[in-house]
PATIFI-721780 format. One record per residue (C-alpha): residue number from 1; residue in three letters; x, y, z. Coordinates in steps of 0.2 Angstrom, whole numbers, plus 5000, padded with zeros to 4 digits. Example, Ala and Ser with C-alpha at 12.3 -4.5 7.8 and 13.67 -1.06 7.14 Angstrom:
BEGIN
NODE    nr   rest      X      Y      Z
NODE     1    ALA   5062   4978   5039
NODE     2    SER   5068   4995   5036
//
This chain:
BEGIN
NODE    nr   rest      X      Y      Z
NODE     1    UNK   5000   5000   5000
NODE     2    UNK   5017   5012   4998
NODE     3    UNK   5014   5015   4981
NODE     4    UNK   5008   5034   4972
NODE     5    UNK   4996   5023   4960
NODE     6    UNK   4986   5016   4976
NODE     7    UNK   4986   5036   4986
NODE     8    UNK   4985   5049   4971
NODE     9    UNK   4977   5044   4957
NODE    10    UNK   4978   5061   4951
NODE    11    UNK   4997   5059   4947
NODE    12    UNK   4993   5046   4934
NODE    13    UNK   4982   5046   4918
NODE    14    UNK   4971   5032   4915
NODE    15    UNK   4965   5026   4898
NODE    16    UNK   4954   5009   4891
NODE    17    UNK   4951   5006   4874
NODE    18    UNK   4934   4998   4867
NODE    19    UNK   4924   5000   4852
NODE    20    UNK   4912   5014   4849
NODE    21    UNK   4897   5007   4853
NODE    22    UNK   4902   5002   4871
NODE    23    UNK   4909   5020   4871
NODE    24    UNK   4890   5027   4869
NODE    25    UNK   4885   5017   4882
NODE    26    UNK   4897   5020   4895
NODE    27    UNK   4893   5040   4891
NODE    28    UNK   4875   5034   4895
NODE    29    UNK   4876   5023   4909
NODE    30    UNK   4891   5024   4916
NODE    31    UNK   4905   5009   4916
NODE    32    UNK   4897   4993   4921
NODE    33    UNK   4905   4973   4924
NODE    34    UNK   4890   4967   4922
NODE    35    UNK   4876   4965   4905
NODE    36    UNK   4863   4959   4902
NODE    37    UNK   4856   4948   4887
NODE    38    UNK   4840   4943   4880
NODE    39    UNK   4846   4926   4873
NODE    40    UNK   4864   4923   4883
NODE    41    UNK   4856   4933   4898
NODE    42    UNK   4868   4938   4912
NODE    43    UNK   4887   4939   4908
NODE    44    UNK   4902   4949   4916
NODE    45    UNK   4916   4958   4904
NODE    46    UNK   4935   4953   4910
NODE    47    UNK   4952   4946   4906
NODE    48    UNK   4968   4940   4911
NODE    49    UNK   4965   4946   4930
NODE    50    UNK   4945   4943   4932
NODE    51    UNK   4930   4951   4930
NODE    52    UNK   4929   4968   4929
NODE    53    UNK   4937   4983   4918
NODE    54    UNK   4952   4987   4914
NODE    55    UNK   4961   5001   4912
NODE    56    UNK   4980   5006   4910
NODE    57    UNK   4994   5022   4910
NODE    58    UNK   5000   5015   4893
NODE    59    UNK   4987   5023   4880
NODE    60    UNK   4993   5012   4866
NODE    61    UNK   4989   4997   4875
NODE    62    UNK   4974   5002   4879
NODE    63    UNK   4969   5004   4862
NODE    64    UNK   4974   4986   4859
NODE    65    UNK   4957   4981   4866
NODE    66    UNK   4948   4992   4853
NODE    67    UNK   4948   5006   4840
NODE    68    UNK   4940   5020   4851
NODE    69    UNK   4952   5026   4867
NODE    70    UNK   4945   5035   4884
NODE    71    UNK   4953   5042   4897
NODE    72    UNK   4946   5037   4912
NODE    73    UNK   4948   5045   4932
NODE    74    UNK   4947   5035   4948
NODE    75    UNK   4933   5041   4961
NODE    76    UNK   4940   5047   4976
NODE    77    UNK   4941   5031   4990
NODE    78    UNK   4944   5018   4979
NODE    79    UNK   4957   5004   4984
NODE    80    UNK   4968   4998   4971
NODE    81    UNK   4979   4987   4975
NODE    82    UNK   4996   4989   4965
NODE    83    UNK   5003   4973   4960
NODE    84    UNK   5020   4977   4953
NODE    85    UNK   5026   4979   4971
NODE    86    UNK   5036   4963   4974
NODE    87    UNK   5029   4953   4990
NODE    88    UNK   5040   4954   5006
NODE    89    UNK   5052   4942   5006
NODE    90    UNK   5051   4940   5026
NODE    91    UNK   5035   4938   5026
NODE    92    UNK   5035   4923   5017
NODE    93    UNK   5050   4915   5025
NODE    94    UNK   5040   4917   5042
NODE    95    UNK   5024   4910   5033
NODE    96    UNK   5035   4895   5025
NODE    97    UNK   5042   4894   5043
NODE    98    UNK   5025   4893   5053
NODE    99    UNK   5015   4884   5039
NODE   100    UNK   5026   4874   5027
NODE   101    UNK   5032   4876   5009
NODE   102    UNK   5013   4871   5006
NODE   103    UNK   5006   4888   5011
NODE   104    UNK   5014   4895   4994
NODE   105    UNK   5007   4880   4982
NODE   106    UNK   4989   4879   4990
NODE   107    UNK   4974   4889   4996
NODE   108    UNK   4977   4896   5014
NODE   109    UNK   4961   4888   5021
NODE   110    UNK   4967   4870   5015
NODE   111    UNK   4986   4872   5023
NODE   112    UNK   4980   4883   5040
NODE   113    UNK   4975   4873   5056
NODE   114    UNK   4958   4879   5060
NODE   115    UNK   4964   4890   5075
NODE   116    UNK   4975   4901   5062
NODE   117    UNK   4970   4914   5050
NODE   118    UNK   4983   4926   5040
NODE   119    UNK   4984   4941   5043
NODE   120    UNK   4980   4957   5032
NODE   121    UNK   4997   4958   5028
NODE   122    UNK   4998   4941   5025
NODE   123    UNK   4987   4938   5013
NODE   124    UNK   4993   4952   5003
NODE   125    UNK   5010   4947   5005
NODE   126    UNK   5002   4932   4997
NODE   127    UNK   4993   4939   4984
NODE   128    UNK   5010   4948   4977
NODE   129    UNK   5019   4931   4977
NODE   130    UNK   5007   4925   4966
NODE   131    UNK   5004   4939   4955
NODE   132    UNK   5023   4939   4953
NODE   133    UNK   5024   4921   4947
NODE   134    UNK   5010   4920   4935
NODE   135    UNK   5013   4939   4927
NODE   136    UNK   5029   4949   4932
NODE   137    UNK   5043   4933   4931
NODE   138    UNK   5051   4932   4915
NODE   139    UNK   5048   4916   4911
NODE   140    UNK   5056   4908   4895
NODE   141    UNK   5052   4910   4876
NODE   142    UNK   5050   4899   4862
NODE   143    UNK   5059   4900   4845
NODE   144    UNK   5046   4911   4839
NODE   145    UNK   5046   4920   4856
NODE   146    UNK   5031   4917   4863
NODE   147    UNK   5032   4911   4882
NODE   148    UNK   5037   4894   4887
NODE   149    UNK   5025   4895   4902
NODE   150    UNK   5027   4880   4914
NODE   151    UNK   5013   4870   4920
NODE   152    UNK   5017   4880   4941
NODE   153    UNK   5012   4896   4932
NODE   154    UNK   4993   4887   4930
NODE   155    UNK   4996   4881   4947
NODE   156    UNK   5001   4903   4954
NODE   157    UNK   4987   4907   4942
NODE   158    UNK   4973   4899   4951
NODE   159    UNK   4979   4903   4969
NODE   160    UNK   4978   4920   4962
NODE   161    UNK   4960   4919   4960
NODE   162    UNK   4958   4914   4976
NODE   163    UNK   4969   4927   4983
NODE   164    UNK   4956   4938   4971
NODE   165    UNK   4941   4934   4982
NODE   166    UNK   4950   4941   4995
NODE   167    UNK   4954   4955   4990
NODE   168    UNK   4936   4958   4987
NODE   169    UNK   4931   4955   5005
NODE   170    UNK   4945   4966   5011
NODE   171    UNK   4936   4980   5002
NODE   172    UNK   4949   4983   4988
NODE   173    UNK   4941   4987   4972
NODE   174    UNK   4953   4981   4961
NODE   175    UNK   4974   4976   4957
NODE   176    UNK   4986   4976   4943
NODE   177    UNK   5001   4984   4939
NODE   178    UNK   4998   5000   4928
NODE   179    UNK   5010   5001   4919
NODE   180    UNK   5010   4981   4911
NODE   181    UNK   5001   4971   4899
NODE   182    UNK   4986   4968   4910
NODE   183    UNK   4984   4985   4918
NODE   184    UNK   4974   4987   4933
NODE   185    UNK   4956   4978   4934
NODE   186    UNK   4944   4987   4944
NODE   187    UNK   4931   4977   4950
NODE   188    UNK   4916   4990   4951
NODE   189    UNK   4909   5000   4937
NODE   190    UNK   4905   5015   4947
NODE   191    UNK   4923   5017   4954
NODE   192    UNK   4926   5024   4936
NODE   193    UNK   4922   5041   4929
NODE   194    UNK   4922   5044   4910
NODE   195    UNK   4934   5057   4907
NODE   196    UNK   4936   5061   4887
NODE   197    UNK   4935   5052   4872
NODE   198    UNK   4955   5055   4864
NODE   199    UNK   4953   5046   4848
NODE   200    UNK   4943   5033   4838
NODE   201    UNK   4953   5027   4821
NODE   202    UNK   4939   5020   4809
NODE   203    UNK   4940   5001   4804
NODE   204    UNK   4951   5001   4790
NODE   205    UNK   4963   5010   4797
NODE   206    UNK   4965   5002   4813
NODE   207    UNK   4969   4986   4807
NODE   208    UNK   4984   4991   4799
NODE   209    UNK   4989   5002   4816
NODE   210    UNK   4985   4986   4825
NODE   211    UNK   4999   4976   4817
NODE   212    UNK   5011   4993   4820
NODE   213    UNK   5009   4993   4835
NODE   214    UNK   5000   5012   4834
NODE   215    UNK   5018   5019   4832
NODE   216    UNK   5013   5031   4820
NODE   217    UNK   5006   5042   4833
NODE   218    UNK   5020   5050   4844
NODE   219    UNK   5008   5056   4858
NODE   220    UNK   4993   5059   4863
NODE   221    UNK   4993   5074   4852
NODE   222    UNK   4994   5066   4837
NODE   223    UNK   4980   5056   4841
NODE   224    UNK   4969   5068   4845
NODE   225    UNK   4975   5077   4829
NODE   226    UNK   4968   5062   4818
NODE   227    UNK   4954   5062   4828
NODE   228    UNK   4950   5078   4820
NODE   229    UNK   4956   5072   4802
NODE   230    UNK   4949   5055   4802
NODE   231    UNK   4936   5054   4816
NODE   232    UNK   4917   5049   4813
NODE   233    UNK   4903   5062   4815
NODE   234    UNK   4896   5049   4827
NODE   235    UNK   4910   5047   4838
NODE   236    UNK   4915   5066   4838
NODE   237    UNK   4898   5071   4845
NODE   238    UNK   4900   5057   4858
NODE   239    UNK   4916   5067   4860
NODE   240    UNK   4908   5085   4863
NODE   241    UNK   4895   5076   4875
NODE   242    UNK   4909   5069   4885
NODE   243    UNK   4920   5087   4886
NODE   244    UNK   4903   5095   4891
NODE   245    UNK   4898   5083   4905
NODE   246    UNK   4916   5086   4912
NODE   247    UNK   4919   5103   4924
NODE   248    UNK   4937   5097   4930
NODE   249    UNK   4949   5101   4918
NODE   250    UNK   4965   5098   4929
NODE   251    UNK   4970   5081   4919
NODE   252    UNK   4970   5093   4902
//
């Protein structure tokens, strides 16, 4: 809990990409986990960490995960718990010590005697191990460099949804690491405030950005720039909406 990203979200810039239609809605009704269906019925949106939405400081890999990019601010009290700080290494000797090699391979509740129960900074200490070895540990690559992941990263990966539960009862609203692939997943919809539509690249165009990687545009400015060029009527009214529904201009 030491880290600027959990105590000042004002420091840091937010973005998540989507397509345009999600866009409208979001201007509408807000961000939401949670949809609803008239044939599939209820389903959640979610990735890599979970349920919920994600959101990152990188701005061009948010708009990986769609052709339309917002910037998005944090409500005031939320708990995010930032994941790229590496567990405490005494901490888990003592755990290893008191519980066993088993307490880093299993869920707590099947290694603790009944009498025991980790501690706050236990379980986070936990959580971070785990993040760690599933996301942050540089694991091997084949000859056409995708990872060799071993089959103990499943193993960290579902202890981590565990750990993600409790989280949750420990009334954080989300975890990541900012600043990665995954960003930071926020658990709660109404923990995120729409902010500004930067950009949305048409469809022929964005496949071809896509497989550049977007490094056509130097910043954020040359994003907005073909915005202005290349946006749709559609989406630049969404975009007006969104600047006339915002009174804070600090993050401008």
């Amino acid at each position: 809990m030491e880290s600027d990203v959990v105590h000042n979200f004002r420091n840091h810039v937010f973005y998540h990409g989507t397509s345009l239609e999600a866009a409208e809605s979001i201007a509408q009704q807000g961000f939401q986990v949670w949809f609803e269906d008239a044939e599939i019925g209820r389903y959640t949106s979610g990735g890599n960490l979970g349920t919920g939405l994600y959101i990152t400081c990188n701005w061009r890999m948010a708009l990986w995960f769609g052709p339309t990019l917002l910037r998005v601010e944090i409500q005031p009290g939320t708990r995010l718990l930032n994941a790229a700080l590496p567990p405490d290494g005494k901490t888990l000797a003592y755990l290893q010590h008191e519980f066993g090699h088993e307490i880093l391979k299993k869920s707590p509740w099947k290694v603790l005697p009944k009498n025991k129960r980790l501690k706050h900074s236990e379980s986070i200490c936990l959580f971070l191990y785990h993040y760690h070895q599933t996301w942050e540990k540089d694991y091997r690559r084949d000859k056409d460099g995708a990872p060799r992941w071993p089959k103990r990263r499943t193993l960290h990966a579902r202890r981590l949804d565990d750990f993600r539960k409790v989280l949750i009862r420990y009334g954080f609203h989300g975890y990541g690491n900012p600043a990665d692939d995954n960003g930071l997943v926020v658990f709660s919809g109404d923990r995120l405030v729409l902010k500004e539509v930067v950009v949305q690249i048409p469809a022929a165009q964005y496949t071809i950005l896509d497989d550049a990687d977007f490094r056509r545009f130097q910043n954020l400015n040359d994003l907005r720039d073909a915005f202005q060029r290349n946006g749709s009527r559609r989406a630049k009214k969404l975009a007006r909406q969104v600047a006339a529904t915002d009174t804070d201009k600090s993050l401008r």
